[in-house]
C-alpha beads as a LAMMPS data file, in Angstrom:
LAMMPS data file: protein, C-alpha beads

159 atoms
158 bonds

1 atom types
1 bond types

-500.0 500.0 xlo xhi
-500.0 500.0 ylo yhi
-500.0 500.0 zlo zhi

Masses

1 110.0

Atoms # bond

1 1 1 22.638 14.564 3.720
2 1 1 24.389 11.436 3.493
3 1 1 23.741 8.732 0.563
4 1 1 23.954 6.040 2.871
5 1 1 21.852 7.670 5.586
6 1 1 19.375 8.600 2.519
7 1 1 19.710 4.858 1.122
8 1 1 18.972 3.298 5.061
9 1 1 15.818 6.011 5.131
10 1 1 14.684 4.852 2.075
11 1 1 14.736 0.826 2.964
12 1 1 12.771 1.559 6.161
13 1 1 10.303 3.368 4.154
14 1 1 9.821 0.303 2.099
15 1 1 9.826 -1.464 4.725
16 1 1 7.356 0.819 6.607
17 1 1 5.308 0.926 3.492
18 1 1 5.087 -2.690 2.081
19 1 1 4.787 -4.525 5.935
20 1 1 2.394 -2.060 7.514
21 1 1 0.563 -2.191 3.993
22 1 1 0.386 -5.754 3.896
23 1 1 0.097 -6.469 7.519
24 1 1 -3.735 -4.148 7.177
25 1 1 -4.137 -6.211 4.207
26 1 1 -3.943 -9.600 5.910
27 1 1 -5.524 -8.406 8.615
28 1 1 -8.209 -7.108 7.116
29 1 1 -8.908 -10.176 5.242
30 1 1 -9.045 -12.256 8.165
31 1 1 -11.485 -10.094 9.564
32 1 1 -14.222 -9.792 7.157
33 1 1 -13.732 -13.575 6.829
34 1 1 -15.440 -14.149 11.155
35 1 1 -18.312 -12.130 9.302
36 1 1 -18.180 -10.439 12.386
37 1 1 -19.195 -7.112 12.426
38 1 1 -17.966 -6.153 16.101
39 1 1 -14.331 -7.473 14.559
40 1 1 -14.583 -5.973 10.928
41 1 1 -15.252 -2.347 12.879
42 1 1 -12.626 -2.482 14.981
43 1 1 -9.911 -3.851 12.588
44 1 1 -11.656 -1.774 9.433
45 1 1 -10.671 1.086 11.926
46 1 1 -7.020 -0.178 12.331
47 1 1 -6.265 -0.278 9.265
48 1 1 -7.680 2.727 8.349
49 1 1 -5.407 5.008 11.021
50 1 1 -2.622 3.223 10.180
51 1 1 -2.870 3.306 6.517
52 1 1 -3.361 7.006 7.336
53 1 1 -0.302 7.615 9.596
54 1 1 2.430 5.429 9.137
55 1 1 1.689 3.026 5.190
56 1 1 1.088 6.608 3.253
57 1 1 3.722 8.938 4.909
58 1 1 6.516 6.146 4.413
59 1 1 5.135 6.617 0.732
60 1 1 6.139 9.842 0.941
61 1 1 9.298 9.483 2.583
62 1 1 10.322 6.791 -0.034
63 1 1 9.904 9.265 -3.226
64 1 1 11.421 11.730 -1.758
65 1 1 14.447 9.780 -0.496
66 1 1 14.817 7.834 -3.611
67 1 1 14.749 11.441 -5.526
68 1 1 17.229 12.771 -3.348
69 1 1 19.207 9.734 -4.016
70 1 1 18.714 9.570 -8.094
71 1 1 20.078 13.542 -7.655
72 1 1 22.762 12.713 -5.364
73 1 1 24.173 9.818 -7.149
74 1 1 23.859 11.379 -10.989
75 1 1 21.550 9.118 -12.195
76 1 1 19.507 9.847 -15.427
77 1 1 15.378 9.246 -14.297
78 1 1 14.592 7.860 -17.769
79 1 1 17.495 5.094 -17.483
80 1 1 15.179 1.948 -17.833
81 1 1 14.755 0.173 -14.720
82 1 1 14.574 3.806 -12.813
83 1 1 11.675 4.777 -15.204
84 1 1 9.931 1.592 -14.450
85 1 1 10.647 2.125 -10.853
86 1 1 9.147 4.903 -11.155
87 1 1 6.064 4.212 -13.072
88 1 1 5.489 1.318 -11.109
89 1 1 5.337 3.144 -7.842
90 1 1 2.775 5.913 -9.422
91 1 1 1.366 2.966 -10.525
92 1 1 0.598 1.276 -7.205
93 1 1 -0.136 4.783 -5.709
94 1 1 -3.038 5.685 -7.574
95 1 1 -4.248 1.700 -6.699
96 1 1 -3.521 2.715 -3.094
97 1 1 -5.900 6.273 -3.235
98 1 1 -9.031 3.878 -4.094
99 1 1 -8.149 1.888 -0.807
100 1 1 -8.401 4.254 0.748
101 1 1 -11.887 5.024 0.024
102 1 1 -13.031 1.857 0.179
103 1 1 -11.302 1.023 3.500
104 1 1 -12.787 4.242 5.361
105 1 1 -16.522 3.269 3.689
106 1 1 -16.118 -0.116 4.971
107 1 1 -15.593 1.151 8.503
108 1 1 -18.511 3.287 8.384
109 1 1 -20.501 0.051 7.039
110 1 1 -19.032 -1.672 9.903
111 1 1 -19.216 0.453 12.414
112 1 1 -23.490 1.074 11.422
113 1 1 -24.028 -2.292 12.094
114 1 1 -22.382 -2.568 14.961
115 1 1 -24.579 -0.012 16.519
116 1 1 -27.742 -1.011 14.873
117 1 1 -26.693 -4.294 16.078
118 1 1 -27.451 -5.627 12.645
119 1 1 -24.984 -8.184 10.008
120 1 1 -23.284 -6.958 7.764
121 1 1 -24.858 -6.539 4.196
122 1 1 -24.281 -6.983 0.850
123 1 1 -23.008 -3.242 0.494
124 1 1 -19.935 -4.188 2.392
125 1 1 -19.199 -7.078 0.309
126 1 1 -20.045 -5.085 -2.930
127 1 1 -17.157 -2.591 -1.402
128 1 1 -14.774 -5.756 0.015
129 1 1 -14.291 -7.387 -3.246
130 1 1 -12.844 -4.569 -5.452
131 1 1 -10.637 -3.436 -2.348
132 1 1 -9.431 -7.207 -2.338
133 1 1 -8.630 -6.784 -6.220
134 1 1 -7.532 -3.835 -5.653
135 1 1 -5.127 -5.550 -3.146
136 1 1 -3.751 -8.039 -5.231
137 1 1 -2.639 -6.014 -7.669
138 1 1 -0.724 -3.400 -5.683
139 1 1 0.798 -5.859 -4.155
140 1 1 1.783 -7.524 -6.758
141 1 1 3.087 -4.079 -8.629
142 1 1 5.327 -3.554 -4.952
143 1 1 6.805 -7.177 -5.448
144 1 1 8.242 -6.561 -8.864
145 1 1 8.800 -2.669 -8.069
146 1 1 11.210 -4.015 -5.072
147 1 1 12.578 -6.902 -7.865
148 1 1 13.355 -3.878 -10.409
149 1 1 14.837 -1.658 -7.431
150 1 1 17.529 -4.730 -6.212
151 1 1 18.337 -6.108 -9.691
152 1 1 18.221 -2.577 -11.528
153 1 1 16.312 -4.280 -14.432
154 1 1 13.342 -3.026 -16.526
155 1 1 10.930 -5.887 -16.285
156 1 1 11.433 -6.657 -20.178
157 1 1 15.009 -7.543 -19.434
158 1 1 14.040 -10.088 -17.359
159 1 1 12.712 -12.163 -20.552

Bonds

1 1 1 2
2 1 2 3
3 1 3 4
4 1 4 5
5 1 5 6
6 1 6 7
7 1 7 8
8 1 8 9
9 1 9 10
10 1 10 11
11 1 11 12
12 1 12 13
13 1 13 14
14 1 14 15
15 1 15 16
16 1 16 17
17 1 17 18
18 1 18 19
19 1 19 20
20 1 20 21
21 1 21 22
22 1 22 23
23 1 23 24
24 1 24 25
25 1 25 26
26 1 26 27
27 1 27 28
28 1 28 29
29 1 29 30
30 1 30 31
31 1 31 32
32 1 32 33
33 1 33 34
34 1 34 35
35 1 35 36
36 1 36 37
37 1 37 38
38 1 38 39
39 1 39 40
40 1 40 41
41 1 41 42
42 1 42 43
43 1 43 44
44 1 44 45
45 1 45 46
46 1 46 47
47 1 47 48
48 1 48 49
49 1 49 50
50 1 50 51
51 1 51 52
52 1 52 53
53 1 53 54
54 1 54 55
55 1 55 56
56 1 56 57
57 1 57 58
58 1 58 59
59 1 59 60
60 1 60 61
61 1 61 62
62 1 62 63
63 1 63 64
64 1 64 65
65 1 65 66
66 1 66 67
67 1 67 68
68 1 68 69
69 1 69 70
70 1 70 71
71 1 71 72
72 1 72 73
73 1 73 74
74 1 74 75
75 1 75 76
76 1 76 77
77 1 77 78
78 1 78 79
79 1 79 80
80 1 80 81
81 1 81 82
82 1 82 83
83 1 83 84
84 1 84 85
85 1 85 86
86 1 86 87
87 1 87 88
88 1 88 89
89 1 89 90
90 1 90 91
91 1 91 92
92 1 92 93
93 1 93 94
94 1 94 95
95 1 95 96
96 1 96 97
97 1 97 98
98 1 98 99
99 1 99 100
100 1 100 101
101 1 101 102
102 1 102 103
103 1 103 104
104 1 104 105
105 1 105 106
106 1 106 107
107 1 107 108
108 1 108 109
109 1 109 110
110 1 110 111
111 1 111 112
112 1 112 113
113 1 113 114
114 1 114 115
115 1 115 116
116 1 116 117
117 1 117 118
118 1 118 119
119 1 119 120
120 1 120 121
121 1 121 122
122 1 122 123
123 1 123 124
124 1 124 125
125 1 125 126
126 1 126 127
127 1 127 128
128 1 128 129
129 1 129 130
130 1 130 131
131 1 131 132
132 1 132 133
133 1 133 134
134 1 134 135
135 1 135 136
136 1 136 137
137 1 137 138
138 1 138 139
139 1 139 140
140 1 140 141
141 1 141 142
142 1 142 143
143 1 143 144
144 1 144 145
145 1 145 146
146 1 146 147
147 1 147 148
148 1 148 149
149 1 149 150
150 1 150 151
151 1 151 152
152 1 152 153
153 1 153 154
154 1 154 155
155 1 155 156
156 1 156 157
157 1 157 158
158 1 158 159
């Protein structure tokens, strides 16, 4: 395959990964802010399938294609800003498995009340803030991942 058709696969994936990621984020947010349960189901479900289908397989696609193109181009995985590439994606990923979880056990929360016809409780809250945390710093891992990936700097080099 092509480097440059490997490089364009690998930018959509990014794309794909941080805009559909952050998009259910946001979304998500805004949702469980109308306290709403009838909303909170149906977006909690959302965001679940397309966490599922499109944020996590452009995960894939984006360590495979940046693998192909470390092998390709000759480059040594343990130069500095690939490693922390590297670490910081594992990083974000096993932030991202938690989601998950919590994103799926939120729906079911939702989704009870919304057939009991009931508010939400605390449970959902107790599962809402550490997915929010959670959040934040994944996000924040994929902003300086993306900032080590266009400047080819380890973070230390930045100081």
């Amino acid at each position: 395959m092509d480097y440059l058709l490997l490089k364009y696969l690998h930018i959509i994936a990014a794309i794909f990964l941080f805009g559909f990621g952050m998009g259910s984020y946001l979304y998500l947010i805004a949702a469980s802010r109308t306290g709403d349960a009838r909303v909170i189901a149906h977006v909690t479900r959302m965001v679940v399938c397309f966490d599922t289908w499109i944020t996590t397989p452009a995960g894939f696609l984006l360590l495979a294609s940046g693998y192909a193109m470390v092998r390709m181009a000759g480059l040594d995985l343990s130069s500095g800003w690939l490693l922390s590439a590297i670490l910081i994606f594992f990083g974000v990923g096993a932030l991202w498995l938690p989601v998950l979880v919590l994103q799926k056990r939120m729906q079911a929360l939702a989704d009870q009340a919304v057939s009991r016809g009931t508010p939400l409780g605390d449970d959902f809250m107790a599962l809402y803030r550490p997915w929010l945390l959670i959040g934040v710093a994944g996000f924040s891992g994929m902003f300086v991942m993306v900032l080590v990936m266009v400047t080819k700097n380890s973070p230390w080099q930045w100081l």
